[in-house]
C-alpha positions, 0 to 999 in steps of 0.5 A, a space after each residue: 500500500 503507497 502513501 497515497 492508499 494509507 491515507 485514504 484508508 485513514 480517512 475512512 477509519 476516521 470517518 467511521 469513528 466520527 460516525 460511531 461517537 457521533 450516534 450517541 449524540 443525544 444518548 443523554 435523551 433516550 431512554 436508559 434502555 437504549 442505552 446499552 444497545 446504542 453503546 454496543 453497536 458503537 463497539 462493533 463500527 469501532 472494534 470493526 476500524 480497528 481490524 482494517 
């Protein structure tokens, strides 16, 4: 992979952190029984980042 490649990748993984933490925007919200599911789903996209 060249520079070019590895920064693009990058990208993306930022993007999808940016949209993992960006979900529990409002969690504050929500009802507490969402919470964890909201939370969960979030550790998947990040776990998921973290892997490419």
């Amino acid at each position: 992979m060249d520079d070019e490649d590895q920064t693009e990748a990058d990208l993306a993984e930022a993007g999808v952190v940016e949209a993992a933490v960006a979900a529990l925007d409002g969690l504050e919200d929500r009802p507490v029984g969402e919470h964890l599911a909201a939370y969960e789903q979030a550790h998947r996209e990040l776990r998921a980042a973290l892997e490419v």
